[in-house]
PyMOL commands that place a pseudoatom at each C-alpha (Angstrom):
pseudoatom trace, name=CA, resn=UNK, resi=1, chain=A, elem=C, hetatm=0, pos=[-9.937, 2.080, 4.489]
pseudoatom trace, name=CA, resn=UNK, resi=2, chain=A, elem=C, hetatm=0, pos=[-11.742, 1.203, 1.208]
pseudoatom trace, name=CA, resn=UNK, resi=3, chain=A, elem=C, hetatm=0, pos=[-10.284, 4.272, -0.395]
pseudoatom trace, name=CA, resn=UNK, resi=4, chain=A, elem=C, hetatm=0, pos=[-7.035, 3.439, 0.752]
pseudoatom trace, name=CA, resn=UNK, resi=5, chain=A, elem=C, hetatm=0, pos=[-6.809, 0.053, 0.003]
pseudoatom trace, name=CA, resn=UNK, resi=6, chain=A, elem=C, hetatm=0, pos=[-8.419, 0.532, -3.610]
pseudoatom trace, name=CA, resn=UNK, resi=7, chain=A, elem=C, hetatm=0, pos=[-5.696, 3.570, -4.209]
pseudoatom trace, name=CA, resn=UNK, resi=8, chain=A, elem=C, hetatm=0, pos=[-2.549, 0.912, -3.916]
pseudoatom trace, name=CA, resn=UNK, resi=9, chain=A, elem=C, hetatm=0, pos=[-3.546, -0.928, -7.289]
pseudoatom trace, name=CA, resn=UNK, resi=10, chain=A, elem=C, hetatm=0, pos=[-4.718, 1.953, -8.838]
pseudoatom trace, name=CA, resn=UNK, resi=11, chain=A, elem=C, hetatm=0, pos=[-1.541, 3.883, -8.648]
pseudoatom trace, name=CA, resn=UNK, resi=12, chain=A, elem=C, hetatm=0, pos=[0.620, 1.225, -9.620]
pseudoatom trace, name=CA, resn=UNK, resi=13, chain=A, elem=C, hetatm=0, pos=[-1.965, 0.579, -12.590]
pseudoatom trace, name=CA, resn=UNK, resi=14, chain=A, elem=C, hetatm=0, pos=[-2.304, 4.699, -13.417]
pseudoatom trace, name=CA, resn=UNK, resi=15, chain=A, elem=C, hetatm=0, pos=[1.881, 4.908, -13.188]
pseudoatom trace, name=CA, resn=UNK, resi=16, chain=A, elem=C, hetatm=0, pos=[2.079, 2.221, -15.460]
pseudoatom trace, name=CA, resn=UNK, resi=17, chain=A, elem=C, hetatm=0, pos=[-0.032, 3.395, -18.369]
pseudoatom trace, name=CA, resn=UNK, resi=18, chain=A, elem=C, hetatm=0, pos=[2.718, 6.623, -17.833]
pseudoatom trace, name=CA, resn=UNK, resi=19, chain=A, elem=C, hetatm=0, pos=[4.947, 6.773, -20.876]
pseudoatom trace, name=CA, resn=UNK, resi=20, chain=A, elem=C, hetatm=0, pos=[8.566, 6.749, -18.517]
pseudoatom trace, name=CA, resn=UNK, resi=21, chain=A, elem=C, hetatm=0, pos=[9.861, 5.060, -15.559]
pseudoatom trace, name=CA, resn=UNK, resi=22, chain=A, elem=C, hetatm=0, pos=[10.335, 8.048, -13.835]
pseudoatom trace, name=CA, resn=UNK, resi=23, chain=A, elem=C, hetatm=0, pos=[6.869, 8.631, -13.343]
pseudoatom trace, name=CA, resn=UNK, resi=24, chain=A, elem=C, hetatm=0, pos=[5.704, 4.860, -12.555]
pseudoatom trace, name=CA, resn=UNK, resi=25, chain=A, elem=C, hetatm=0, pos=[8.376, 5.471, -10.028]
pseudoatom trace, name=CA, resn=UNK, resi=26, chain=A, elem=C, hetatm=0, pos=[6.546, 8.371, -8.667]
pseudoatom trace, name=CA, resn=UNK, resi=27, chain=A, elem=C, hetatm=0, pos=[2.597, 6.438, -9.002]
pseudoatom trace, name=CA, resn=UNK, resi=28, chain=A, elem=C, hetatm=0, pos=[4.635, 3.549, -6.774]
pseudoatom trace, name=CA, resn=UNK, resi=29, chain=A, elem=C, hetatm=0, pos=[5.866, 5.924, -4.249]
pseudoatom trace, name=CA, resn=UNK, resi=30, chain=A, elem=C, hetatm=0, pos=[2.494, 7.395, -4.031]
pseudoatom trace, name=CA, resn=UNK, resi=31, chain=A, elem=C, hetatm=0, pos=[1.379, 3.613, -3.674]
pseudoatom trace, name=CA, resn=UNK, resi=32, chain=A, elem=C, hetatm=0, pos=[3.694, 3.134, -0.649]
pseudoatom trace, name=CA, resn=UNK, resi=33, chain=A, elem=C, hetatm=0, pos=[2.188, 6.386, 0.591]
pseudoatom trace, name=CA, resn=UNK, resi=34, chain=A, elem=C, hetatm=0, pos=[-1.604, 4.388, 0.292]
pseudoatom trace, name=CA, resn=UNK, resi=35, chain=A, elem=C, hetatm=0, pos=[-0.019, 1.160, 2.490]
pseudoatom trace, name=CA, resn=UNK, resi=36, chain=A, elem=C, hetatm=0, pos=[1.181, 3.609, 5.178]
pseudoatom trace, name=CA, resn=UNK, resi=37, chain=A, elem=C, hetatm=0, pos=[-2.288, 5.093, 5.209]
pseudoatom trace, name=CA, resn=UNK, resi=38, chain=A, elem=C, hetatm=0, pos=[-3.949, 1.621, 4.976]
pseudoatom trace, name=CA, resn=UNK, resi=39, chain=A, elem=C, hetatm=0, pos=[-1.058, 0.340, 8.321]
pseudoatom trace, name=CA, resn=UNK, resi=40, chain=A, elem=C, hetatm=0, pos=[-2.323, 3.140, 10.064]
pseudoatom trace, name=CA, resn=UNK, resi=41, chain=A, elem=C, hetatm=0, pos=[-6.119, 2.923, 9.993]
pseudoatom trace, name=CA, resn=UNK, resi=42, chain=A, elem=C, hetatm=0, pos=[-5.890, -0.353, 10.447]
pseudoatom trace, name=CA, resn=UNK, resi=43, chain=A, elem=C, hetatm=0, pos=[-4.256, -0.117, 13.918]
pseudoatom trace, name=CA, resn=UNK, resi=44, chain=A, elem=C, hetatm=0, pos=[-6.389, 2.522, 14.889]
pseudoatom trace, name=CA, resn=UNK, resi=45, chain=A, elem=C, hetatm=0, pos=[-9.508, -0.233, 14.046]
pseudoatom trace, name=CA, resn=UNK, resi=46, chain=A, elem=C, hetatm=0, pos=[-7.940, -2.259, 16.147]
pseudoatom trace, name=CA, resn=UNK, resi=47, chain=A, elem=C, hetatm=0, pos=[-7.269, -0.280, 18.659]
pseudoatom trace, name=CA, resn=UNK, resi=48, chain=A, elem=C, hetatm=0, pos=[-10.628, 1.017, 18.838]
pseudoatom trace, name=CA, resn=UNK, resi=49, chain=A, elem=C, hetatm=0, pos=[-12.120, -2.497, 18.588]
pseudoatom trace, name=CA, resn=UNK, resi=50, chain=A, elem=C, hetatm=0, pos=[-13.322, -3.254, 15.423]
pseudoatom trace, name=CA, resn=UNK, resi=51, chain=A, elem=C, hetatm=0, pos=[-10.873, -5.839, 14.763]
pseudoatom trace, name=CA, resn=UNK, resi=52, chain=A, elem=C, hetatm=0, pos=[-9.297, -8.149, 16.914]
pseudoatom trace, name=CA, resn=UNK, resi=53, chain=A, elem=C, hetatm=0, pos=[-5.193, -8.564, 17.419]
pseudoatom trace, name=CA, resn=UNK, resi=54, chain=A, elem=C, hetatm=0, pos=[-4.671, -11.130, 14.866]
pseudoatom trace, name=CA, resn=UNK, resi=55, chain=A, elem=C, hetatm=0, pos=[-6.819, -9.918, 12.400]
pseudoatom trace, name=CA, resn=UNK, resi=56, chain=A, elem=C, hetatm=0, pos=[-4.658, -7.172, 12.870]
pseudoatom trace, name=CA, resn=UNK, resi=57, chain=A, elem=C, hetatm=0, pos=[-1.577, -8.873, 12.470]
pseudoatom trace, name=CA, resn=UNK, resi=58, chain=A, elem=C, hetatm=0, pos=[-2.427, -10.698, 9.540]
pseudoatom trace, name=CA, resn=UNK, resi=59, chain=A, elem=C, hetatm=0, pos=[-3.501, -7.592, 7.583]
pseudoatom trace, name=CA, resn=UNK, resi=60, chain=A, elem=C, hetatm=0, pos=[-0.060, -6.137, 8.558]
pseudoatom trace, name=CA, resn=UNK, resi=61, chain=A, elem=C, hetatm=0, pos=[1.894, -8.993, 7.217]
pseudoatom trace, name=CA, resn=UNK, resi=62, chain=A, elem=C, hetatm=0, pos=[0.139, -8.918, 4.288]
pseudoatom trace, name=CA, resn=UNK, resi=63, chain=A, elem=C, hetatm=0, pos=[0.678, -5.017, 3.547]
pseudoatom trace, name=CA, resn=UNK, resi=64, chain=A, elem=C, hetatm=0, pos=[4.512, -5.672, 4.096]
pseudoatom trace, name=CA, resn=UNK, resi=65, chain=A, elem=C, hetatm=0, pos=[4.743, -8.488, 1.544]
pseudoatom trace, name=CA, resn=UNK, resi=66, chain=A, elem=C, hetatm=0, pos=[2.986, -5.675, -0.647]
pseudoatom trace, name=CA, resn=UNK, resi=67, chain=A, elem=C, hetatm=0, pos=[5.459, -2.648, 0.078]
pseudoatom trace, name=CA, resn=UNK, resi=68, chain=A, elem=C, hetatm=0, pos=[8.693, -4.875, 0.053]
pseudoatom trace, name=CA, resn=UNK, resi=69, chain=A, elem=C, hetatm=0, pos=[6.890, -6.193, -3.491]
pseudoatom trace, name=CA, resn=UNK, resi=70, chain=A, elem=C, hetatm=0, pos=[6.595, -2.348, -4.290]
pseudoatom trace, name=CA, resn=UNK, resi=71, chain=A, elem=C, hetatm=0, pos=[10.201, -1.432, -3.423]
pseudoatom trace, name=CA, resn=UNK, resi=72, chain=A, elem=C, hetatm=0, pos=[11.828, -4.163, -5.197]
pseudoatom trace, name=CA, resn=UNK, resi=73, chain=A, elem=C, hetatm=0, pos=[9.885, -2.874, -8.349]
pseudoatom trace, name=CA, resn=UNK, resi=74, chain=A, elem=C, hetatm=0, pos=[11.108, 0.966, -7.711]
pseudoatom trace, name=CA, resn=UNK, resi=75, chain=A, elem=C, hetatm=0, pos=[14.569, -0.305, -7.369]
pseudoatom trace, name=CA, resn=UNK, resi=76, chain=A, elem=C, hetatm=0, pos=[14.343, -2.275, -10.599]
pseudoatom trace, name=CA, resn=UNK, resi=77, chain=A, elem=C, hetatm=0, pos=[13.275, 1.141, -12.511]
for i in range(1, 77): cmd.bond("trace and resi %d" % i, "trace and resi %d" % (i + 1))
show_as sticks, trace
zoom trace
């Protein structure tokens, strides 16, 4: 989850030190690949008990402000 997490920021960060839009636009897509990763595991740590339902929920609402955030900025490229 740590990897995960730490790879959204650093994508957007790595695709934005790239000299065209075209690749940001690929670091931000691989950064929307990270929150899918991140959604998943952190269902499966709820589901497994580790975290509780809202907890859970939370953390979800929070990664969908993020990846609507990340879209709007891919469709402004």
């Amino acid at each position: 989850m740590t990897r995960a997490a730490s790879s959204i920021p650093s994508n957007i960060a790595e695709g934005f030190r790239r000299r065209y839009s075209n690749e940001f636009r690929q670091f931000l897509h691989m950064s929307l690949g990270s929150i899918a990763e991140l959604e998943t595991q952190i269902t499966i740590a709820q589901r497994l008990g580790y975290i509780d339902k809202t907890r859970e929920e939370t953390f979800l609402g929070e990664l969908d402000k993020i990846s609507r955030m990340t879209m709007g900025l891919i469709k402004k490229l």
